[in-house]
N, C-alpha and C positions, 0 to 999 in steps of 0.2 A: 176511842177518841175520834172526836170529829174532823175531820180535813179543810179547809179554809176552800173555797173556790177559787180566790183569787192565788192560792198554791198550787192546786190544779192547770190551771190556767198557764201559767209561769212555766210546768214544768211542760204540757203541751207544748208552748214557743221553743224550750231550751231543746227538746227530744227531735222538731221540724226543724229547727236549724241546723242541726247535727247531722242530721239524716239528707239534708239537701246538699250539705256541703262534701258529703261523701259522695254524691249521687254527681255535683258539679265537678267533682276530682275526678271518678270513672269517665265521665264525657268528655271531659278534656284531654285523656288519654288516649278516647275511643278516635275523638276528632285527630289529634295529631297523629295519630298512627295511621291513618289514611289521608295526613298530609294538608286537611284542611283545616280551617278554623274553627275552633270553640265558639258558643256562645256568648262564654266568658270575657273572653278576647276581644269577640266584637263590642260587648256592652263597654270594657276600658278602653279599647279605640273610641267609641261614641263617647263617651263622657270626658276624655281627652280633648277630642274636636268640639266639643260643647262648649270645652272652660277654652279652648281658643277663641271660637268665635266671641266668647263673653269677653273675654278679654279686650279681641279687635273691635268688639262695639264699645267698649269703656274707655278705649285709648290709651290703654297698655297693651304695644304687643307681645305675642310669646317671648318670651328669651330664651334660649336655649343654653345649658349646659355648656361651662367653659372643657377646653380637654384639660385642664389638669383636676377639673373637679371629677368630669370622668375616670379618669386615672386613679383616680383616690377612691373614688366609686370601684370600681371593677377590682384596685386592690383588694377589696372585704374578702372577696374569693381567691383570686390568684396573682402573681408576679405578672407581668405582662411583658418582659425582658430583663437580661442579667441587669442590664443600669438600671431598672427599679428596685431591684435587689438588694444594689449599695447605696441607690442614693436617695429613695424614697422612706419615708419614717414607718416604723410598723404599726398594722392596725390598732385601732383602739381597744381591741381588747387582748390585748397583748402588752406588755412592758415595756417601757419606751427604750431603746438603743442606748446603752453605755456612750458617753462622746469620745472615749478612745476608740470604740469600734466602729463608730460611725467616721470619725477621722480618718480609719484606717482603712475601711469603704470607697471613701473621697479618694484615696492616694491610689488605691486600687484601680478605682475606675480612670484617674487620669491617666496611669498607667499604661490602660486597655486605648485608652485614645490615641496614646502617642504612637504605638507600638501598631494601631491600626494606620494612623496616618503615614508611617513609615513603610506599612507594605501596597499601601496605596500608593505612595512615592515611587518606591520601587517598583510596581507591578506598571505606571505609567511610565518611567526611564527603556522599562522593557520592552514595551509595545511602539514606542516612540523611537527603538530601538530596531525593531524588525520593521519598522516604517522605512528609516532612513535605509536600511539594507536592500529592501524592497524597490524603493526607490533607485538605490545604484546598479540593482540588479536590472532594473528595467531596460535604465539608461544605457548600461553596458551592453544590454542583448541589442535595444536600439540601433548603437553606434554600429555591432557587430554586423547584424542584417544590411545596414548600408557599405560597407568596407565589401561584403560577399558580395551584395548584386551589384555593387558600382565599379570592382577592381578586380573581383577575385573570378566569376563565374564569367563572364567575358572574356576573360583571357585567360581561361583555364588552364590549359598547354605550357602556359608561360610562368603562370602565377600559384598553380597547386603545390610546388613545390619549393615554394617561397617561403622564407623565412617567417614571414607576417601571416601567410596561409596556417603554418604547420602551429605558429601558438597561438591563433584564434580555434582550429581545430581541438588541441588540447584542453580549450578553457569552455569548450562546448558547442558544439554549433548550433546556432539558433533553428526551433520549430519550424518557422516558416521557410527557412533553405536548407532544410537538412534533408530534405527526399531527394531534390536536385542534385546536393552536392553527394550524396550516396550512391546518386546512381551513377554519377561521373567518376567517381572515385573508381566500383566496381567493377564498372564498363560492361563492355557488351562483346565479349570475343565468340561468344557464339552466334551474331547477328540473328539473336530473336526478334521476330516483328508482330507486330499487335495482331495481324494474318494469322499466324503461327500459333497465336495465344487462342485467337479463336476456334481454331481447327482442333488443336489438343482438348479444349474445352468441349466441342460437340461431340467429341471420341469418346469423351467421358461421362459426358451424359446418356450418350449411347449403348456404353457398361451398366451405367446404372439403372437405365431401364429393363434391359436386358437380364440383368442380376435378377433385379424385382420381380420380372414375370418369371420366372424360374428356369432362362433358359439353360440349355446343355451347353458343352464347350462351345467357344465360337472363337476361334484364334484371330487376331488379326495378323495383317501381313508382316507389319513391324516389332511382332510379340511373339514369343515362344514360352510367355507364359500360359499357366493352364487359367480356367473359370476361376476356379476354388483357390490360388493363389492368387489372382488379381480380387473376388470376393473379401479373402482376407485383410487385403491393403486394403480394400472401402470400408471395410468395416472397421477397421486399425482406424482412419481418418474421423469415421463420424463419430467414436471414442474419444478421440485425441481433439477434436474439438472443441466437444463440453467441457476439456479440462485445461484449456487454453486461458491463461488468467482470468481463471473463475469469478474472482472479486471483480472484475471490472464486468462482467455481465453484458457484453457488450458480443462476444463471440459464442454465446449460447444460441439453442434453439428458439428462435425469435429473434433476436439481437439486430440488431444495425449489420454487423460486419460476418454475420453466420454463414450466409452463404458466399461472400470473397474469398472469406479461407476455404471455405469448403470448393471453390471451383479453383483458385490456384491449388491445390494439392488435389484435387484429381486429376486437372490438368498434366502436373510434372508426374503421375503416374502412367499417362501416355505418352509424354516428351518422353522420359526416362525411363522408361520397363526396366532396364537391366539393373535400376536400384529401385526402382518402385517407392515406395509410403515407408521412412522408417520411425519412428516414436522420435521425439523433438524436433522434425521439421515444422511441427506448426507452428510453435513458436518463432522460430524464425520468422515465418510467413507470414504473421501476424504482426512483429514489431515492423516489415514491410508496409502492410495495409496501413498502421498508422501512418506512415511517413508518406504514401504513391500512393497514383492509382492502382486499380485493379491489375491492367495490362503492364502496367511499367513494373508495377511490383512482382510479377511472374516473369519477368524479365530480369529483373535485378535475384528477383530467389534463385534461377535455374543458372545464371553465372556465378553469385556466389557460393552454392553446391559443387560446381566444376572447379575450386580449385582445390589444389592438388589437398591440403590439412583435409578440409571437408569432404572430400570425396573418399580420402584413405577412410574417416570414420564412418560414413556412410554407406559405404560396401563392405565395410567391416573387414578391412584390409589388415591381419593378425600381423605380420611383418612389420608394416609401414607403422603401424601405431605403437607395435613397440621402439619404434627407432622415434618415433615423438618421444614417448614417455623417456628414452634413455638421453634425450637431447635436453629435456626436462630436468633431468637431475642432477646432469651436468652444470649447469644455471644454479640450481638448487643449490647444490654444495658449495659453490663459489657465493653464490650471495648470503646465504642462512644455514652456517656449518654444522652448529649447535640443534637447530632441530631436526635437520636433515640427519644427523646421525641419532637423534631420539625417533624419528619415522623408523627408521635402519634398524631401533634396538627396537621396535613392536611390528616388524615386517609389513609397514603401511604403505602399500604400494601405489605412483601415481593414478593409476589405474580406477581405483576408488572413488576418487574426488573430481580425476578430470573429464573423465568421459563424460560426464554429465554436463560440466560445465562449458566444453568445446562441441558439444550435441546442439546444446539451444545458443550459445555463442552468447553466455549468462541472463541473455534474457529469462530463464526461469529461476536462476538462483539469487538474482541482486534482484531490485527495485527498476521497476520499470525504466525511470528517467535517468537513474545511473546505470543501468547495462544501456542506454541509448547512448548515454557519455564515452563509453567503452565500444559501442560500436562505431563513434564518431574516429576514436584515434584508430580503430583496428579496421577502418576503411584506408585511414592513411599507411598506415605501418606494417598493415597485412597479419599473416599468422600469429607472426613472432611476438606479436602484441597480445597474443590470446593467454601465449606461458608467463608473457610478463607478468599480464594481470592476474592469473594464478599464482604468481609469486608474491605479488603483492597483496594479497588477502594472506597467505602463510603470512607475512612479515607483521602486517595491520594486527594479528593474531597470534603473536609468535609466543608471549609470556603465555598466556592463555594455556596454547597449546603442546605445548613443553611440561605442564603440568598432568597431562590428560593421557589416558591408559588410550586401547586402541580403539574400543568399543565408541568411547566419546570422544575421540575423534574424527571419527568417520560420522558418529552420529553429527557432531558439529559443521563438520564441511558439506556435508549433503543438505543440512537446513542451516543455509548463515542466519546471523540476525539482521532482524529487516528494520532496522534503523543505521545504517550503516552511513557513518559523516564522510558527505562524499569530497569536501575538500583535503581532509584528514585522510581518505583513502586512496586520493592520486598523489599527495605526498607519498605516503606509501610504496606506492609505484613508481614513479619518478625517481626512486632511493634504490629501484633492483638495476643491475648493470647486467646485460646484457651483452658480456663478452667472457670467453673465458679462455685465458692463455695466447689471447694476442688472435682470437677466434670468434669472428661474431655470428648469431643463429643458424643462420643461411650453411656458413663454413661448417659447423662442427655436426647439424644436421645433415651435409652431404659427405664430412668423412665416417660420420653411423652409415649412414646407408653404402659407401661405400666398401666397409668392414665384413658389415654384412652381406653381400652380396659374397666378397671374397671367402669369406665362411664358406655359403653356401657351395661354394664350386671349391672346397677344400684346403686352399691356401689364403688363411687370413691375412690383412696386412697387420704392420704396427701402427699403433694408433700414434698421433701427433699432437 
């Protein structure tokens, strides 16, 4: 049977068509897989600007697509948000929406409106919220800062122990006079002078070179320590550095304030040999550098080491620190009976919890700006302020704790939580009474040591 040419023909066209169209599918693939453009692409870009410019020469211009026709375009494929979902109609080739379900859509979505504009309401009440607090906190520090430098720090001698001094104190003293008033608070009884600070300081630098070149013993005259026990304090320091409130990064190697700490504490390792470097001093020394200088602040760290709390723990004074601890729970039982005899039933001894906390003077266990809170009142109130605020974390925690075997409670007191509401937690404190049987701190901590002492030479007294 013969074949028509004009069949031939026909199916040549049909078999080049086919065959180009696969050939124009791979290259559009090959093009955008390396990100550029088709030919393809370009020819409907060209013939797009073609029919513009036709347009613009005919005196129609382009119009461009309304968005809700986009919208209903791009539906063909996908939802474009939940509210298209309820409130746009389904595509055409799909069954049109029931009008109970599409009603029920509608109520849905206003629903979602209201329910959003409510926490937009709220989420603004909030922030408008911490504005206005913001604001009075400012004002208040404001006012505070002027009351210190215009009445209080003038006439210090007169006015520290004023009634208007002692609840400005409590309620925080402001950043910018809180180094001054710290350091007046702690005083100066062992007339350190910036001279002093420097000579300590070139002492220690002269260890450290020394250390480094490998030399042999080299005793000084005011030391009867050996190399290798002063070695060890330097190397204890440049340890305890790196681990000096890590997150703020600011007393690491590099840091702004790395080497301050690092030269008041070698420093009071030559002021001090007989106590040397012991683990928690640098924090201390550190919420200093925030507050002072360099030299005021090795002035203010080496007085407050010197007194008597601090120096019983940093010599590691076994006696003297058990007459804290037994002065401690004296307080204890009288303020928090109920957990104080749950400690009692799991043999929790102060020992556990305080050392640590009366080591950094809570700068490592609270939050920065609340242990600067509690260092404000316990510049005013001294020691006695340190077991207060110890009891006042037991109390802030007391249901808590009362629940808790011993394991997790020690684990809990050694890592409080660091969100800790610092208004909520001087209530707290302000709730421990600090007397017990007609005996305040001072008293019943000198009839311990009293006791003790008579112990020790055989004839106890009775206690009182």
């Amino acid at each position: 049977m013969a074949v028509s040419p004009l069949l031939l023909l026909m199916d040549r066209n049909l078999f080049a068509k086919k065959q180009n169209a696969r050939l124009n599918t791979h290259d559009d693939l090959g093009w955008k897989l390396f990100g550029k453009v088709s030919l393809g692409e370009n020819s409907q870009k060209d013939s797009k600007k073609t029919q513009k410019e036709y347009e613009e020469e005919a005196g129609r211009p382009h119009k461009p697509l309304s968005p809700k026709q986009n919208v209903r375009k791009n539906l063909d494929f996908e939802p474009l948000s939940t509210t298209a979902l309820i409130l746009e109609d389904r595509p055409a080739n799909l069954p049109a929406k029931p009008a109970e379900e599409a009603q029920k859509h509608r109520q849905q979505y206003e629903e979602m409106v209201v329910q959003a504009k409510k926490r937009e309401l709220k989420e603004a009440q909030r922030r408008k919220k911490q504005q206005e607090e913001r604001c009075r906190l400012e004002e208040s520090i404001g006012n505070a800062v002027l009351v210190w430098n215009n009445e209080i720090l003038p006439n210090w001698e007169t006015m520290w122990c004023s009634r208007k001094a002692r609840e400005l104190w409590w309620q925080g003293i402001p950043p910018s006079v809180r180094g001054k008033v710290w350091s007046l608070a702690i005083g100066n009884e062992l007339n350190i002078t910036h001279e002093l600070y420097d000579i300590c300081l070139s002492r220690a630098k002269e260890k450290w070179r020394s250390l480094s070149a490998g030399a042999s013993e080299a005793e000084n005259e005011d030391t009867s320590f050996s190399a290798a026990d002063r070695e060890a304090s330097l190397e204890l320091i440049k340890l305890d550095i790196s681990r000096t409130f890590p997150n703020l990064c600011i007393f690491q190697q590099g840091g702004p304030y790395h080497d301050m700490l690092h030269s008041i504490l070698g420093a009071y390792t030559c002021y001090r040999p007989d106590v040397g470097y012991v683990q928690g001093m640098s924090f201390i020394a550190a919420v200093l550098i925030l507050n002072l200088d360099t030299a005021d602040a090795f002035i203010a760290f080496s007085n407050l080491l010197n007194k008597p709390c601090q120096m019983a723990f940093f010599r590691v004074d076994h006696g003297l620190m058990l007459t804290y601890f037994a002065a401690f729970e004296v307080f204890f039982e009288e303020n928090l009976p109920k957990l104080f005899a749950h400690f009692k039933k799991h043999n929790l001894t102060p020992d556990i919890y305080l050392i640590d906390w009366i080591f950094t003077l809570y700068s490592k266990s609270l939050p920065l700006d609340l242990a600067c809170r509690i260092w404000d009142v316990f510049c005013r109130d001294g020691e006695e302020f340190l077991f207060r605020t110890a009891l006042g974390i037991l109390k802030l925690f007391e249901d808590i704790l009362t629940k808790m075997d011993f394991i997790h409670i020690a684990q809990f007191l050694t890592k409080l939580p660091e969100d800790l509401p610092s208004e909520e937690f001087f209530t707290s404190i302000a709730a421990i009474q600090m007397q017990s049987r007609n005996k305040k701190w001072a008293q019943v901590l000198l009839a311990l040591q009293k006791d003790n002492r008579d112990m020790e030479k055989g004839s106890p007294s009775l206690r009182h």
